[in-house]
Phi, psi and omega in degrees: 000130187243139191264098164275178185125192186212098161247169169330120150087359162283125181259157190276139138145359181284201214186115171270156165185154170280126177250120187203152198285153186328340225196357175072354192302298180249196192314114130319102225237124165287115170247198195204143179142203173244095153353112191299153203282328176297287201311003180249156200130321180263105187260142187227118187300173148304317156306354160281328179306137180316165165297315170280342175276340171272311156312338186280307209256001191268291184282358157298301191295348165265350184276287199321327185257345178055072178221000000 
């Protein structure tokens, strides 16, 4: 999951994003950076996601935004 916006401490050509396994089961890592070209490529609505994989990214985007 790739993140936009203009958060804190992002250089430009980076990127924030969540890295997590297909099904959300295990640990979620926010990196920051350029995203390896193989994870890219697929695009999935929200609403396509698993229920832990939607939750995950529900809390990342509000802690990112502080909300």
């Amino acid at each position: 999951m790739v993140f936009t916006g203009l958060f804190d401490g992002r250089k430009p050509g980076e990127y924030t994003y969540l890295s997590m396994s297909d099904d959300g089961s295990e640990d979620a890592e926010l990196r920051t950076g350029v995203p390896p070209y193989e994870w890219m490529g697929r695009e999935i609505s929200f609403d396509g996601l698993p229920e832990a994989c939607r939750e995950r990214v529900l809390g990342v985007y509000r802690k990112l935004w502080g909300l």
